[in-house]
C-alpha positions in Angstrom: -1.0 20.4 -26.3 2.4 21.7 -25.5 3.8 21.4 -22.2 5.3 23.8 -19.4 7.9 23.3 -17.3 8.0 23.5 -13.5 7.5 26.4 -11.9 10.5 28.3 -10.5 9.2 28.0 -7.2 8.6 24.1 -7.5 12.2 23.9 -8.5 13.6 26.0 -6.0 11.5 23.8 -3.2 12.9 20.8 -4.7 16.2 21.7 -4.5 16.0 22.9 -1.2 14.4 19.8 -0.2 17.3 17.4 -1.8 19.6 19.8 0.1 18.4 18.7 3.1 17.6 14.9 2.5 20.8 14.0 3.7 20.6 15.8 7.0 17.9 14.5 7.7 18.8 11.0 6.5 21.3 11.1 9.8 18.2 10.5 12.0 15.7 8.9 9.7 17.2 5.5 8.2 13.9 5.3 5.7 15.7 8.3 3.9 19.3 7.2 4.5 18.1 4.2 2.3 16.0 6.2 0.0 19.7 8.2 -1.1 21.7 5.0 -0.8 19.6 3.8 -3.3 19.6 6.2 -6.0 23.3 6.4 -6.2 24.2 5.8 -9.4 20.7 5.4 -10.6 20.9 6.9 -14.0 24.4 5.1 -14.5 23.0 1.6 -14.0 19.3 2.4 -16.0 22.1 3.5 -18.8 23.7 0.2 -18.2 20.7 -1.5 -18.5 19.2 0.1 -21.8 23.1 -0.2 -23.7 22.7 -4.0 -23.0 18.8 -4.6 -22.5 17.0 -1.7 -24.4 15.6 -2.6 -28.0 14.2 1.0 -28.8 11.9 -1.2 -31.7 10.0 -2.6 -28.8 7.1 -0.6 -27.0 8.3 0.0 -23.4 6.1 1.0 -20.6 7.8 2.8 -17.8 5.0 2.7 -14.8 5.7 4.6 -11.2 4.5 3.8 -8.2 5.5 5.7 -4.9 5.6 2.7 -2.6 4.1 -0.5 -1.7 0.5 -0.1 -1.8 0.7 1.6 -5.2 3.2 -1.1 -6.6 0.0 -3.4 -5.5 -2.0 -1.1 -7.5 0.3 -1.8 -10.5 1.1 -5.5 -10.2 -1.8 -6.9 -12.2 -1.8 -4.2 -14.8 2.3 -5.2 -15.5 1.2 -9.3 -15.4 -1.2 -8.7 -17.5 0.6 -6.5 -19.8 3.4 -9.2 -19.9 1.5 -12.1 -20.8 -0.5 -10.2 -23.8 2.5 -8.6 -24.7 5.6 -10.5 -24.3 7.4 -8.2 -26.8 6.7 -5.3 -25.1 9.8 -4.0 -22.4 8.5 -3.0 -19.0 9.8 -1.0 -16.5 8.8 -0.4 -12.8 10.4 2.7 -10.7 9.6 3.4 -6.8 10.1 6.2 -4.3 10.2 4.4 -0.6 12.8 1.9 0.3 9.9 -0.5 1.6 8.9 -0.9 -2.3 12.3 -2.6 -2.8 10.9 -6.3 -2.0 7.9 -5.8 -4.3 9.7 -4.3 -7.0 12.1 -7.7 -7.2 8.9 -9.5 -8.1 7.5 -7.5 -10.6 7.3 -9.2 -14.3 9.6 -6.2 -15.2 12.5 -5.7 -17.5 14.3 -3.6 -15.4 13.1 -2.1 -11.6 14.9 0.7 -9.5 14.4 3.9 -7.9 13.0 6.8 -9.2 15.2 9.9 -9.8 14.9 12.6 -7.8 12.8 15.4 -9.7 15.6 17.5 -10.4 16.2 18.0 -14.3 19.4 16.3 -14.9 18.5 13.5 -13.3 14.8 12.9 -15.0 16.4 13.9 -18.8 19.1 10.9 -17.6 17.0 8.8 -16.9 14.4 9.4 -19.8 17.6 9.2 -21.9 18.2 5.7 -20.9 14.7 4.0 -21.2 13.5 6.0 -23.9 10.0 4.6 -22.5 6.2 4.9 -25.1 4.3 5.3 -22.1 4.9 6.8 -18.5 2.1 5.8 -16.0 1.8 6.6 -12.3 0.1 4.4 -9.3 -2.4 6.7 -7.8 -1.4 9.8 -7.4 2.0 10.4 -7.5 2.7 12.7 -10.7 6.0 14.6 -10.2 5.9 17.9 -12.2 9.3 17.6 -13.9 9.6 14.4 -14.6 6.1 14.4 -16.1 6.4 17.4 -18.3 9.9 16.2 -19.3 8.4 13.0 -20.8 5.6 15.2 -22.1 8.1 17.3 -24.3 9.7 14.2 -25.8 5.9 13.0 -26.6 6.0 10.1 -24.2 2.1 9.0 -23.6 1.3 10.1 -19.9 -1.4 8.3 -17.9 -2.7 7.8 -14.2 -4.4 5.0 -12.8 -6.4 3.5 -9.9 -6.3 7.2 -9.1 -7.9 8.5 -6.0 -8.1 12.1 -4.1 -9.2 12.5 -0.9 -10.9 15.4 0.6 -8.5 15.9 2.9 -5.1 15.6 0.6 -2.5 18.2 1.0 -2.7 18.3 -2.8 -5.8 20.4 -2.8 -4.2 23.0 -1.2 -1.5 25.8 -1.7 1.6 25.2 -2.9 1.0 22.1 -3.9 -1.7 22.4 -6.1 -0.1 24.6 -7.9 3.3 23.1 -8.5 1.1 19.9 -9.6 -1.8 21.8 -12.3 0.7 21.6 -15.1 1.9 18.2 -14.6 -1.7 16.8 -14.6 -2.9 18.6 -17.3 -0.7 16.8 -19.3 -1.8 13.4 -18.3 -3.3 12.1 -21.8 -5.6 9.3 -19.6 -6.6 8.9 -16.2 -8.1 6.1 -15.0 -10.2 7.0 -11.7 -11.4 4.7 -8.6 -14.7 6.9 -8.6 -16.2 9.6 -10.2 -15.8 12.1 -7.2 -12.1 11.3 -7.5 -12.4 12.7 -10.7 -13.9 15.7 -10.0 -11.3 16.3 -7.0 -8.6 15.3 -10.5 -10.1 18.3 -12.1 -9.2 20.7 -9.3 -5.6 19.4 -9.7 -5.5 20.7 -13.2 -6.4 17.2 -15.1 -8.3 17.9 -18.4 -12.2 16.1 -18.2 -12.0 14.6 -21.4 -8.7 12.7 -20.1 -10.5 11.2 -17.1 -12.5 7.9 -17.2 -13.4 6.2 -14.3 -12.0 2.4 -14.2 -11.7 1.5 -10.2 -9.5 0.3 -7.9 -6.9 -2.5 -9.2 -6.1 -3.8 -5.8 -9.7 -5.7 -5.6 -8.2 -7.7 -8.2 -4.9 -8.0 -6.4 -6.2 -9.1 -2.7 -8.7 -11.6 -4.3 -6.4 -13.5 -6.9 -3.9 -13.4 -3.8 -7.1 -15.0 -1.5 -7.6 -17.5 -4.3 -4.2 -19.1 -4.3 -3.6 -19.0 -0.8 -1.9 -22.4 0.3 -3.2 -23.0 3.8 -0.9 -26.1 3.8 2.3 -24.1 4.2 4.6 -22.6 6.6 3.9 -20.7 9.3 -0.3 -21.1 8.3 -0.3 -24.1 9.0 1.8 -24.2 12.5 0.0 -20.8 13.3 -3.5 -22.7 12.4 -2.7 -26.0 14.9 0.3 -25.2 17.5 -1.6 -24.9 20.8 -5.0 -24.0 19.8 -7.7 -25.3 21.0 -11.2 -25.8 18.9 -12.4 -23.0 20.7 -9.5 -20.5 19.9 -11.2 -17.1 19.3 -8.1 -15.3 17.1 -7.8 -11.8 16.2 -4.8 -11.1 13.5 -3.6 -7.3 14.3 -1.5 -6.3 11.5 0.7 -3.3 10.6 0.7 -2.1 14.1 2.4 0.8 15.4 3.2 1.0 19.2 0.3 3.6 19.4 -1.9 0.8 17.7 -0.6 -1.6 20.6 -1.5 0.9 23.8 -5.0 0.4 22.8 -5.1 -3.6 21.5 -2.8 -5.1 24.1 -4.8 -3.7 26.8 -8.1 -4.6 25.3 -7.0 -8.1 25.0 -6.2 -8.4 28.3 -9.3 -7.5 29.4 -10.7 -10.3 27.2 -8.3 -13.1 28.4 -10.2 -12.6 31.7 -13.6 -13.7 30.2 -12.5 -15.6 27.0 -9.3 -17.9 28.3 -9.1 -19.2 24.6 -8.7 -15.7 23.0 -5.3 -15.8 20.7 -3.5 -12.7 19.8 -1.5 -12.6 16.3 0.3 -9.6 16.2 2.1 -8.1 12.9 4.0 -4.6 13.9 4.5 -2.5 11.1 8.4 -2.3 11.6 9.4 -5.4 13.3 12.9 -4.5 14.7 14.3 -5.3 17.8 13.5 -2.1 19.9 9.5 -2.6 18.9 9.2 -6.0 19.8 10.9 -5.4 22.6 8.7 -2.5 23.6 5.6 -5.0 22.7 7.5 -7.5 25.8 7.5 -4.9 27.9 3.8 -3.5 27.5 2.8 -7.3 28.0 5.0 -7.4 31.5 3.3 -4.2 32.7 -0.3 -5.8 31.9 0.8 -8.8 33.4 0.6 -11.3 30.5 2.9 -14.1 29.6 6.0 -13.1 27.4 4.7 -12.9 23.8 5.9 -15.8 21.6 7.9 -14.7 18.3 7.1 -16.5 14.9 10.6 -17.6 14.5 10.6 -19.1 17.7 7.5 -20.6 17.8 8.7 -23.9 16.3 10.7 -24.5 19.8 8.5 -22.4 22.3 5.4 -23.2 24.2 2.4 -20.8 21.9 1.3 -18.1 24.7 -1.9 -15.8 24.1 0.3 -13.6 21.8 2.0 -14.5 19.3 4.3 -11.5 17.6 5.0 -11.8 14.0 8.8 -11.0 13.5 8.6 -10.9 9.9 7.3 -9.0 7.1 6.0 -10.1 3.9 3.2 -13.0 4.9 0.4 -10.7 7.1 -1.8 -10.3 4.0 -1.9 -14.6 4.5 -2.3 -14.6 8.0 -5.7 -12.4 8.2 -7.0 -16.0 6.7 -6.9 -17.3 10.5 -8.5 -14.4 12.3 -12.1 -14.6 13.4 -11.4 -11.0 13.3 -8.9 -8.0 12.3 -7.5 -5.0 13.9 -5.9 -2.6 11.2 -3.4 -0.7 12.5 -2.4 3.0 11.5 -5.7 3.8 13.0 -3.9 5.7 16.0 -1.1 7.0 14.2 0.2 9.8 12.0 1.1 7.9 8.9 -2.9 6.8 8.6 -4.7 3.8 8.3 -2.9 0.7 6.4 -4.5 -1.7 4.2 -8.1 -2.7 4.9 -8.3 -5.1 2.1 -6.3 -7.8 3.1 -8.0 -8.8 5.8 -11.9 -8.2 4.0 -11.0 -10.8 1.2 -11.1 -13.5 3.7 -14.7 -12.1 5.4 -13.8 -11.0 8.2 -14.9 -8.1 10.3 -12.4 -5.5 11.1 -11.7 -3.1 13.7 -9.8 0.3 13.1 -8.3 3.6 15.2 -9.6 7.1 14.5 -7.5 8.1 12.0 -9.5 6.6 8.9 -11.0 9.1 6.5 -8.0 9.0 4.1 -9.0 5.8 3.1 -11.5 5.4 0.7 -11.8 1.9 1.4 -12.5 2.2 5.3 -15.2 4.6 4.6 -17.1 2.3 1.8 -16.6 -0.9 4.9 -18.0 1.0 7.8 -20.9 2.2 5.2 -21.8 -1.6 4.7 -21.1 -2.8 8.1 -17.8 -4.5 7.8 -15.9 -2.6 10.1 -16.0 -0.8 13.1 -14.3 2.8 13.4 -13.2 3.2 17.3 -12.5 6.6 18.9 -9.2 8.0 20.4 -10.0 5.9 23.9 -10.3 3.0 22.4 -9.2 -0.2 24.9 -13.5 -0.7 26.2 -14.9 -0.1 23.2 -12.3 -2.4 21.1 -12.7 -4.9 24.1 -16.3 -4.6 23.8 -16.5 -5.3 20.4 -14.6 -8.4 20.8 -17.2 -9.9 22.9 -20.0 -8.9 20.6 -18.3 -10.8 18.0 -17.2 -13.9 20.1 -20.4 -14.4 21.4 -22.8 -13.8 18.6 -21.3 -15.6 15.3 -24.1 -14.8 13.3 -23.5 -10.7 13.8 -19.5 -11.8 13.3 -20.3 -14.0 10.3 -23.0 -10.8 9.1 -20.1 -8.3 9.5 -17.7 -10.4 7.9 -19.6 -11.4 4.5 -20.0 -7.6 4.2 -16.3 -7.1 4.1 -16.0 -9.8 1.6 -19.0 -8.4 -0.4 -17.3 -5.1 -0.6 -14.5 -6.7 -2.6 -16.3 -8.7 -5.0 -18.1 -5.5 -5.9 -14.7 -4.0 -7.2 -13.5 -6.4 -8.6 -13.3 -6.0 -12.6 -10.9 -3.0 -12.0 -7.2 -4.6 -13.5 -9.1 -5.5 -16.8 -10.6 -1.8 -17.7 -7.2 -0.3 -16.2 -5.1 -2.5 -18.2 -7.2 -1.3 -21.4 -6.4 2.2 -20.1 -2.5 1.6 -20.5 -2.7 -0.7 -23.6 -4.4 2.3 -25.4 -2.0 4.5 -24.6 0.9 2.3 -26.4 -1.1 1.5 -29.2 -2.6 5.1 -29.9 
C-alpha cells in the first residue's frame, strides 16, 4: 500500500503551531521544557546510532506521548528485551513529565520525539534506521508516520483506545490523522468498540485485532513486588497511627480536586477523630502546597505535615506528599482513594493504581474519558461524585468507615476489575514481535 504525505493544511497547522511554542513556552514552563529538550535532538540520536547503531540488528523504535502511555509500553519493551537481547530498542516521548520514566526503560537509547516537521522526522529516521515504529495509544503523528511508511518501516499501535468524546473524531483532526492510520500495518485495541471508533480514524479492519490494555499487567506486577518494609511505607504505615486510623490516599490532586476533599475531610474529623489524610498533589511545588496550608488554615485544621518532614514533625491529620514518583505505592495504605483530575480540565488520572490494592475509590465529574472509570463504577468499585461534591464525598466516607463489609465489597470489585485484564502485555507483545519478524 503506498503512502501519502501530510496534508498541506496539517503542515501549515504544524508549522504555525511550532511558531508559537516558544511564545507560549514564556508562560507555560511544561513547554519551555518540552523545547529545551528537543534541542539538538536529531544531533545527539545521530550521535548515538554512529557509536551505538548496528543496522544488522532489528530495532524497535516505540512512542509514547507521556507517562501513562510509557506505562502502557514498559512491559512490552521488558519483555521484548529479555526474549530478544540482540534486538536494539528505542523509546521516544512528547511531555517533559515522561522524562523520569523514560531513564528506566530497558532501552537502547530514550529522548524526545521530534517535532512533526519533515526535516526533523527524515533526521531522526536517518539516525535509528528503526524495523518497526509502534505508538502507546493513540498518538500517531501524520508525518512522522507516513515518513517511516515510505522507507517500509513496519507501523503498529497498541493498547489503543478512542473515546467517544476525543477531539480525534472530529474536523480537522480526523482528517489530518486518516492517512497516518491507514497505514498502520497492526493495531492492537483495548476493546472492540475502540476498534470500530479506529476505523472512523481511517485504520484498515483487517489491521485491527483486539489485544487489551497492557497497563493491567503493569499496576499488578508493580502490586506484586511492593516492599511494604521500605521507606516512607513503612513510617507512613506506623508514625502516629492509631489501630483505628481510617486513611484515605488522595493522589494526583489538583487544587480544584482539594476545594472539594479538604473540606469533606473536615467534616469527617468531627465524627471520625482517627480519619488520616495522605495527600499526593499532582504538581508538588512550592506555591501548591502552600495553597494546600492555606485552605487547611481557613478550615481550621492543623498545619498539614510534609513527607520530607515527617521524620522530625509531629504526624497531623494530613499528611502532604511532597514528592513524586511513589503515589502508585502509597494507595497500598488507604482504606480508600480519591483520584484526582475529577474536577479539572486535564481529566481524570490513573484509576488503576489504587484498584490493584482493592480498594474502593472516589472520583470528580469529569470521568468519561476514561475507559477504566466507566468499567469500575459499572462493577461497583468506585463512586463518580457530581460538581458539589464536599457532602456527598463526606458521605461516602462514613458509608465506608462504618460498614467494612460494603468497603471490603467495593474494594474486591476494583481488584476484580484488574485481574480480569490482565493477560494484555503477552498478546501485545506478540503484536510487536510479528511485526519485526514478518
Amino acid at each position: 500500500m503506498s503512502a501519502s504525505r501530510p496534508s498541506v493544511l496539517y503542515r501549515l497547522s504544524v508549522h504555525m503551531a511550532s511558531r508559537a511554542a516558544p511564545l507560549i513556552a514564556r508562560f507555560d514552563k511544561k513547554v519551555a521544557r518540552g523545547l529545551d529538550g528537543r534541542r539538538g535532538l536529531a544531533a545527539r540520536l545521530a550521535a548515538w546510532a554512529a557509536s551505538q547503531r548496528d543496522v544488522k540488528r532489528p530495532l524497535v523504535w516505540m512512542h509514547a506521548p507521556s507517562v501513562g502511555e510509557g506505562l502502557q509500553a514498559k512491559p512490552v519493551l521488558e519483555t521484548l528485551r529479555a526474549e530478544h537481547p540482540d534486538w536494539q530498542l528505542a523509546f521516544t516521548f512528547f511531555s517533559p513529565s515522561a522524562e523520569r520514566l523514560a531513564k528506566n526503560l530497558p532501552v537502547d537509547v530514550a529522548d524526545y520525539l521530534p517535532l512533526d516537521r519533515a526535516a526533523e522526522v527524515n533526521a531522526v529516521l536517518d539516525a535509528l534506521q528503526p524495523t518497526a515504529l509502534v505508538f502507546s495509544k493513540l498518538d500517531v503523528w501524520p508525518e512522522l508516520t507516513l515518513a517511516a511508511s515510505r522507507r517500509g518501516v513496519k507501523l503498529g499501535l497498541i493498547s489503543a483506545t478512542v473515546s467517544l468524546e476525543s477531539s480525534r473524531l472530529r474536523w480537522p483532526a480526523r482528517k489530518w490523522g486518516a492517512s497516518a492510520y491507514a497505514a498502520l500495518d497492526r493495531i492492537g485495541t483495548i476493546s472492540e468498540e475502540d476498534g470500530r471508533r479506529l476505523e472512523l480514524l481511517g485504520a484498515r479492519p483487517e489491521a485491527i485485532a483486539v489485544t487489551g490494555d497492557t497497563r493491567y499487567d503493569s499496576v499488578a506486577e508493580r502490586a506484586a513486588r511492593l516492599d511494604r518494609l521500605r521507606e516512607p511505607l513503612a513510617r507512613l504505615a506506623n508514625t502516629g497511627k492509631a489501630p483505628d486510623t481510617f486513611t484515605i490516599v488522595a493522589g494526583s490532586t489538583w487544587p480544584s480536586d482539594e476545594a472539594v476533599i479538604l473540606p469533606a475531610f473536615a467534616d469527617l474529623l468531627v465524627q471520625v477523630p482517627t480519619a488520616r489524610l495522605l495527600l499526593a498533589p499532582h504538581e508538588p511545588h512550592p506555591d501548591h502546597l502552600a495553597g494546600i496550608a492555606e485552605r487547611l488554615r481557613h478550615l481550621k485544621l492543623p498545619r498539614p505535615v510534609r513527607l520530607s518532614q515527617l521524620e522530625h514533625a509531629k504526624p497531623g491529620p494530613v499528611i502532604v506528599v511532597d514528592r513524586v514518583g511513589i503515589l502508585a505505592d502509597l494507595y497500598a495504605l488507604g482504606e480508600t482513594a480519591f483520584v484526582g483530575g475529577g474536577y479539572h480540565r486535564a481529566g481524570l488520572h490513573s484509576v488503576l493504581e489504587p484498584a490493584v490494592f482493592g480498594v474502593p475509590i472516589t472520583f470528580g465529574p469529569h470521568w468519561r474519558m476514561s475507559r477504566d472509570a466507566a468499567l469500575l463504577l459499572d462493577q461497583g468499585g468506585a463512586v463518580a461524585l457530581p460538581a458539589d461534591g464536599r457532602h456527598p464525598l463526606h458521605s461516602q466516607w462514613l458509608v465506608w468507615h462504618h460498614d467494612p463489609a460494603a468497603r471490603h465489597k467495593a474494594g474486591t470489585a476494583a481488584l476484580e476489575m484488574i485481574e480480569a485484564g490482565r493477560g494484555a502485555s503477552e498478546r501485545t507483545t506478540a503484536l510487536v514481535r510479528g511485526l519485526v519478524e514478518r
